[in-house]
C-alpha positions as CSV (number, residue, x, y, z in Angstrom):
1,X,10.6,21.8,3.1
2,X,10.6,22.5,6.8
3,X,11.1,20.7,10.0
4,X,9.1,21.6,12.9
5,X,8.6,20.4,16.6
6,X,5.4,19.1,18.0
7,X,5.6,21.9,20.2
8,X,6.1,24.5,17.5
9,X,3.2,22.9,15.6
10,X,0.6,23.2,18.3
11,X,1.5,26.7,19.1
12,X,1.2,27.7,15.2
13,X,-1.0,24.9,14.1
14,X,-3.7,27.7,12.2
15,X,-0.2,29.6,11.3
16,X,1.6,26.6,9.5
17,X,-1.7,25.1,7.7
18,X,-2.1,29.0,5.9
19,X,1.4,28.3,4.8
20,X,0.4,25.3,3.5
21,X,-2.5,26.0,1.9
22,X,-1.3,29.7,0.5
23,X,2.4,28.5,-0.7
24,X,2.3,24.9,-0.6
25,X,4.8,24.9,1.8
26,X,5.5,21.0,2.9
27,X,6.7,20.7,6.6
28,X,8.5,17.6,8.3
29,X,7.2,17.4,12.1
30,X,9.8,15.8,14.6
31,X,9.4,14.1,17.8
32,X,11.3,13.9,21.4
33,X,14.7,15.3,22.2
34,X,16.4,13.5,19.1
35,X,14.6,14.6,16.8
36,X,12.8,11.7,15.2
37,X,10.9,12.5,11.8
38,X,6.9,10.9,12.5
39,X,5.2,12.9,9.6
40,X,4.6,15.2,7.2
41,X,2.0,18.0,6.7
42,X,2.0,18.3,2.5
43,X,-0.6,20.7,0.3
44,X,-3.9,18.8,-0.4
45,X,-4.1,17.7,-4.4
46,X,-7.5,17.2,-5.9
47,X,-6.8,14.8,-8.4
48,X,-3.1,13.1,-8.9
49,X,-1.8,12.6,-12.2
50,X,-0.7,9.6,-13.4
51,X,1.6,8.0,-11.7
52,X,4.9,6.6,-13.2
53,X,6.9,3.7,-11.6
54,X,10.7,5.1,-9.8
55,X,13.5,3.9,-11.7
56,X,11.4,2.4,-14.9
57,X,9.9,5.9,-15.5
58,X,10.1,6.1,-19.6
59,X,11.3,3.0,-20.0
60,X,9.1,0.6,-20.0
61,X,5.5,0.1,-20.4
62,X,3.1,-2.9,-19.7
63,X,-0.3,-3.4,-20.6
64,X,-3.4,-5.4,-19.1
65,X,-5.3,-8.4,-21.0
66,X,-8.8,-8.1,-21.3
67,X,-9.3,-11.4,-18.7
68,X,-6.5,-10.0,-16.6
69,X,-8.2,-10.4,-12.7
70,X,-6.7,-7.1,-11.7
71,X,-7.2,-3.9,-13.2
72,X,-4.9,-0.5,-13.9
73,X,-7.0,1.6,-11.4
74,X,-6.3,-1.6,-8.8
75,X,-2.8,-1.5,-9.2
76,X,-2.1,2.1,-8.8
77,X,-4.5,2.3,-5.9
78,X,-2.4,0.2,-3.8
């Protein structure tokens, strides 16, 4: 993972997205004279796979009812 400037990024804009496409290179762009972090250019991902939640990862599990008023794909869409 990089950090760029605004500046850098509009002067190698085609140069960093070939990075990003071709090596799935991820790149943090920063803002003003401190530095600020605003966003992040990351490689483009068809489809996700399925998510897990943080610290509960493999430890837990829960499970919808069939009258439940919100479904799985809801919830992990938010």
């Amino acid at each position: 993972m990089q950090s760029i400037q605004v500046g850098q990024l509009k002067r190698d804009f085609s140069a960093i997205l070939k990075l990003v496409h071709d090596n799935d290179e991820t790149f943090i762009i920063e803002y003003g004279k401190k530095h600020h972090k605003v966003a992040m250019i990351v490689p483009y991902v068809e489809k996700q796979e399925k998510r897990t939640f943080g610290l509960y990862k493999h430890k837990g599990s829960f499970q919808f009812t069939e009258d439940s008023a919100m479904t799985e794909e809801a919830l992990l869409e938010g």
